[in-house]
C-alpha positions in Angstrom: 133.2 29.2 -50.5 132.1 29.2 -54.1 128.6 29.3 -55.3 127.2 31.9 -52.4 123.8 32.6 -52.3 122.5 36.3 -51.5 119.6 36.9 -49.8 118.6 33.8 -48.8 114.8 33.3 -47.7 115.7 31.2 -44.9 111.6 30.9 -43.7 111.1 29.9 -47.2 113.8 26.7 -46.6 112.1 26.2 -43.2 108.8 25.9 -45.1 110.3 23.3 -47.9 111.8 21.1 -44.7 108.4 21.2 -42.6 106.5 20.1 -46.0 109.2 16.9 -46.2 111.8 18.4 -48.5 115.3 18.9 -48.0 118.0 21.6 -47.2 121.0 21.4 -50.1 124.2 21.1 -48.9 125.3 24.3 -50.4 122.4 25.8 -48.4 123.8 24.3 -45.3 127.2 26.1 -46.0 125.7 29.4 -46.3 124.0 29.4 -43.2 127.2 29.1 -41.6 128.8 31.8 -43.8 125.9 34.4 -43.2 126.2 37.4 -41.6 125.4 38.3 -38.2 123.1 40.8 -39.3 121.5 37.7 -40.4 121.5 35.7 -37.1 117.9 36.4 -35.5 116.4 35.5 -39.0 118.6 32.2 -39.3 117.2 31.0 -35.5 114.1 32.1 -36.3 113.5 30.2 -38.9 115.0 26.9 -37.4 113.0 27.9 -34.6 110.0 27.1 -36.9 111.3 24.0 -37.6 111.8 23.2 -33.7 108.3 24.6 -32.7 106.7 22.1 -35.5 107.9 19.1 -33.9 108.5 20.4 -30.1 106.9 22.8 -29.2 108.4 24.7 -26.4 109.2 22.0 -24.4 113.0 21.1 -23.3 114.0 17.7 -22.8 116.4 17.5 -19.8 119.0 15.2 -19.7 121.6 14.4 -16.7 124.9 12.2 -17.0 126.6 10.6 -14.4 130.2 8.8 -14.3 131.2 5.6 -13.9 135.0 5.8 -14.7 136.4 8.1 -15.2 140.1 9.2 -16.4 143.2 7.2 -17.5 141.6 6.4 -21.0 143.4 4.3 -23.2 142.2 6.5 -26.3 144.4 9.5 -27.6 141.1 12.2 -28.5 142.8 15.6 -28.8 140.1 17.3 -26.9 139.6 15.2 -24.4 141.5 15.4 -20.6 141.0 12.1 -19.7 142.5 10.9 -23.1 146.5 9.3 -23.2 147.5 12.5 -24.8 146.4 14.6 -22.0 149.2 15.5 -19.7 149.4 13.3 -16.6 147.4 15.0 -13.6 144.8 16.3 -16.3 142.4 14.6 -15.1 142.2 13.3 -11.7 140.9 9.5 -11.8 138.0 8.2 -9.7 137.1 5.4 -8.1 133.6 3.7 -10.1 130.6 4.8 -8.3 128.8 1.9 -6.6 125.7 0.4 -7.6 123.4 2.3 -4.8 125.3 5.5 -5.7 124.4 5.3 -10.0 120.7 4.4 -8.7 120.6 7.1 -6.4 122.0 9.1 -9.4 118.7 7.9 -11.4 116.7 9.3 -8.7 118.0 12.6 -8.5 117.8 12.7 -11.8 114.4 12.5 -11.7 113.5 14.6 -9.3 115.3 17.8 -11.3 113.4 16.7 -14.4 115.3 15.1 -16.6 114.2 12.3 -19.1 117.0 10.7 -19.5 119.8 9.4 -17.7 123.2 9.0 -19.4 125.7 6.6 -17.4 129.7 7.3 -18.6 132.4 5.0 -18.1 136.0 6.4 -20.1 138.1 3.8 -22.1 138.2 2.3 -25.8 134.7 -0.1 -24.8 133.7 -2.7 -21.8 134.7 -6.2 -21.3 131.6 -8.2 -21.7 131.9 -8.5 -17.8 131.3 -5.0 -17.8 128.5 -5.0 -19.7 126.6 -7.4 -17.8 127.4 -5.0 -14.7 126.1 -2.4 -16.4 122.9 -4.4 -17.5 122.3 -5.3 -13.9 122.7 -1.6 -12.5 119.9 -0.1 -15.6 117.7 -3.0 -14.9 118.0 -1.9 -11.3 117.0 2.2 -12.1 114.3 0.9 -14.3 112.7 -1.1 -11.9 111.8 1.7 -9.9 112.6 4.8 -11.6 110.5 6.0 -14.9 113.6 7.4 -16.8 115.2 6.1 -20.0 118.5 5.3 -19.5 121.4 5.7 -21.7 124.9 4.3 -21.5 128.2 5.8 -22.9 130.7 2.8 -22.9 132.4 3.1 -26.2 133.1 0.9 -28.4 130.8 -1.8 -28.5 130.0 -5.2 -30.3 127.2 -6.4 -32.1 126.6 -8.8 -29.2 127.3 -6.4 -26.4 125.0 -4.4 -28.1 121.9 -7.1 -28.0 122.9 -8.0 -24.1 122.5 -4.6 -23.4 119.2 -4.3 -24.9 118.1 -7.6 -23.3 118.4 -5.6 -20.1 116.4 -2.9 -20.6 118.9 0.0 -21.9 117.0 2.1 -24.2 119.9 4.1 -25.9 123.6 4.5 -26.3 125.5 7.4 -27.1 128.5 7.1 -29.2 129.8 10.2 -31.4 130.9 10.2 -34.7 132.7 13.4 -33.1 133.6 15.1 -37.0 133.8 14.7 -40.2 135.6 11.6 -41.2 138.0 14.1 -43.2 139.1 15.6 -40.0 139.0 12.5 -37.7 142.2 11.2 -37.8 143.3 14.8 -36.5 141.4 14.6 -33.7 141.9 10.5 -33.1 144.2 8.2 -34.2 144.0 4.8 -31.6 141.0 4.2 -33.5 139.0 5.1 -36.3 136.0 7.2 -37.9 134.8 3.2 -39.4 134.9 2.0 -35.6 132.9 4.5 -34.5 130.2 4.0 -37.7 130.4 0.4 -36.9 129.3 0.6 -33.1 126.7 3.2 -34.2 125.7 0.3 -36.5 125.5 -2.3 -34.0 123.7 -0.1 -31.7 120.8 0.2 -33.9 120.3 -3.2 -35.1 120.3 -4.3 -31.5 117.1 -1.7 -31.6 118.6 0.5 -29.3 118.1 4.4 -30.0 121.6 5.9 -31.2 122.3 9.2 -29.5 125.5 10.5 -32.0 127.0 13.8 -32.1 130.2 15.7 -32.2 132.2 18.4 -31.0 132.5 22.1 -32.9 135.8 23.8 -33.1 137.7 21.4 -32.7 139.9 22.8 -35.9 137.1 21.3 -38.6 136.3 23.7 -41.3 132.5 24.9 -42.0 132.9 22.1 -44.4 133.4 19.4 -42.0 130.4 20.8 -39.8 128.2 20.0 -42.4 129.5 17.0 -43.6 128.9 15.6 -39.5 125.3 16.5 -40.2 124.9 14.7 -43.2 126.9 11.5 -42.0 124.4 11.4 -38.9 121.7 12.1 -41.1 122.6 9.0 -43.4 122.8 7.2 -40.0 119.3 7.8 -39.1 120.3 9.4 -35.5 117.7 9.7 -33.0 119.1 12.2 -30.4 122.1 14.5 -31.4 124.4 15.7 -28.9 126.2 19.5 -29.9 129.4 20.3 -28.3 131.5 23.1 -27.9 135.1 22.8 -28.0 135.7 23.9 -24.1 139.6 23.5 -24.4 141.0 21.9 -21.5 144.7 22.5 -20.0 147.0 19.6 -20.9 145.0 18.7 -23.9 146.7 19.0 -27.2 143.9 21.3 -28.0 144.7 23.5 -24.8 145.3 26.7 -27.2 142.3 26.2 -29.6 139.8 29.4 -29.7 136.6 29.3 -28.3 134.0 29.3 -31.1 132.0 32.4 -30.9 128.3 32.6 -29.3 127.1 33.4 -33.0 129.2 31.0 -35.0 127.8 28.3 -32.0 124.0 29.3 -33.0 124.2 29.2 -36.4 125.6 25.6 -36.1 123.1 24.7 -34.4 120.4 26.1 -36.5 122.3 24.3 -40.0 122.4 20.6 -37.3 118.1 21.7 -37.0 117.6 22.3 -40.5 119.3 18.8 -41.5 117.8 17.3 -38.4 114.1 18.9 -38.6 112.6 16.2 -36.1 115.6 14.6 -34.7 116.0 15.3 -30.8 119.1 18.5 -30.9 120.4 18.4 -27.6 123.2 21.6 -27.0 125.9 20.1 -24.9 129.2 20.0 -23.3 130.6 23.8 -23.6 127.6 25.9 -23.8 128.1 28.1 -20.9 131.8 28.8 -21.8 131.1 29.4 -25.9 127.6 30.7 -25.9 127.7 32.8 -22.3 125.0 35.1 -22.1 122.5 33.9 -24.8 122.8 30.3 -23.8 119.2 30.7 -24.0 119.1 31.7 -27.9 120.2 27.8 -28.3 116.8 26.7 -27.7 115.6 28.3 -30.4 117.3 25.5 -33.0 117.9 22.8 -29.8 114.6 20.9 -28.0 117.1 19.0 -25.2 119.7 20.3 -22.9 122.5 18.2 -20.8 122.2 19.9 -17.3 124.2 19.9 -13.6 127.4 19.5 -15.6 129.3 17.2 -18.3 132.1 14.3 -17.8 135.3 16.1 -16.9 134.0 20.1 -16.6 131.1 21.7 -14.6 127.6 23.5 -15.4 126.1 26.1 -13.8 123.9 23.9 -12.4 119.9 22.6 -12.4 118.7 25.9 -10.8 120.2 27.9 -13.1 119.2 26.0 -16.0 115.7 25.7 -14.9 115.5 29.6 -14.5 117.1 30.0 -18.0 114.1 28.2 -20.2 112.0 30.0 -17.5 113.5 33.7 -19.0 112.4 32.7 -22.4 108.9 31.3 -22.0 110.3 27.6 -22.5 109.3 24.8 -20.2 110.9 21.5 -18.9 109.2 18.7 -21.3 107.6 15.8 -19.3 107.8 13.0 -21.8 107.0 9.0 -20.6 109.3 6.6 -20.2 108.7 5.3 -23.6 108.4 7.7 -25.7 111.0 8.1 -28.2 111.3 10.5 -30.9 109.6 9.7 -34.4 110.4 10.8 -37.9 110.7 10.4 -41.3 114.3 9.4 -41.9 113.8 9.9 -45.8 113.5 13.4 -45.7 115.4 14.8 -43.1 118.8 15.5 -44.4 120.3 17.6 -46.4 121.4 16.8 -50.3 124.8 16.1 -50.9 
């Protein structure tokens, strides 16, 4: 990287960002090039920014499948994907309607806020959706969680009938930069994915976007994702860590390491100062034993496990943001995170 900074004052950035200014872009790149002798002052300062808007609260979210494997898509990371070799992943019959709602409930009653409902493939039928619509309308009659569908790619129209029954987000990653997309996907593209992430917020739905880290992208790419999602206006961003899954065409990737993981996440809070950061699929297997330094940058967490791998599980993650002095964050049904999206990116 050219133009490296020394000594950077990384409270002093943290400072600028709280008062409404911006982190450069060339700033962005050298907190992923410092040192590790320069990690606790990185997350600490991030951690200022996280502590100004959240406290120490932890948003809890929970997802639950509604089809899964045998996707039509060819994502490199993914084991439900075409590309994946057959027996990857196992395919499941869709959940009934009692079983999601039950899901809701559970939910719940571990904490959470939010309740993500996943169905693989390239995006519903508009029969779908209106089965979908039905089954939210159903949680939100009786259970005080917002609700958040993962469906794909989705229509302007789709979009509005979902609203129309009550959804209150959708989650659809940008995944990378648009550089490095076609590397990673190639049965559709980066634009598709802008487009439903468009149509998703004129329909006034929140957008949940993210992506997934080490995925091959360069330090490069990393930031560009923030900026793109910053540009967006994202209201909830998902982090993942590339958890490489047998089968996949990604099968040999490295693992990112713990500290490479944490200073991603502080650059995503830094560009993101007041945007929900939620640390995601592939945190126990990348970040091991100092998952919990991740809330230091991140204010959300997915828990009880991820679409096609594992987590360790609600009791563990409770007694992890117990260990640190950070608590589950009760937030009402309709509250939604607020800020300012003219200042919260960084400067390309």
């Amino acid at each position: 990287m050219t133009g490296v900074i020394e000594n950077m004052d990384w409270q002093e950035i943290s400072r600028r960002v709280t008062d409404g200014g911006q982190i450069t872009r060339l700033e962005a790149l050298q907190m992923l090039h410092s040192s590790d002798d320069e990690l606790l002052s990185v997350l600490d300062a991030a951690f200022t920014l996280r502590r100004h808007h959240f406290g120490r609260g932890v948003r809890l979210h929970v997802l639950r499948n509604a089809r899964r494997g045998g996707c039509s898509e060819d994502c490199a990371y993914c084991s439900q994907s075409m590309r994946a070799q057959p027996g990857t992943a196992k395919r499941h019959p869709r959940p009934s309607r009692d079983e999601i709602v039950e899901g809701a409930r559970e939910a719940h009653r571990e904490g959470a806020i939010r309740y993500g409902v996943v169905s693989s493939g390239r995006g519903p039928t508009d029969a779908e959706v209106i089965e979908m619509g039905e089954i939210v309308h159903a949680i939100k009659t009786e259970v005080p969680l917002q609700v958040c569908l993962s469906l794909g790619l989705l229509s302007p129209v789709q979009a509005e009938h979902l609203k129309a029954y009550g959804v209150d987000r959708y989650h659809h990653n940008l995944e990378t930069a648009e550089r490095h997309f076609p590397r990673l996907c190639t049965t559709h593209s980066y634009k598709d994915r802008v487009a439903t992430a468009r149509a998703v917020q004129t329909a006034g739905l929140a957008l949940c976007c993210g992506g997934i880290l080490g995925a091959g992208e360069t330090v490069e790419d990393r930031v560009d994702l923030a900026i793109a999602l910053r540009d967006l206006g994202v209201d909830t961003i998902p982090v993942n860590f590339l958890d490489p899954r047998p089968g996949t065409p990604l099968e040999r990737q490295p693992r990112m390491s713990p500290a490479d993981c944490l200073r991603s996440l502080a650059m995503f809070r830094f560009v993101h100062p007041a945007a929900d950061l939620c640390v995601a699929g592939g945190r126990e297997s990348c970040l091991g034993p100092v998952q919990a330094l991740a809330l230091y940058p991140a204010n959300a967490m997915f828990t009880n496990g991820y679409l096609t791998t594992s987590g360790q599980g609600g009791d563990a993650d409770r007694a992890l943001l117990d260990s640190v002095g950070f608590q589950v964050d009760e937030v009402s049904h309709s509250q939604f995170p607020t800020r300012d999206r003219t200042t919260s990116g960084a400067n390309q």
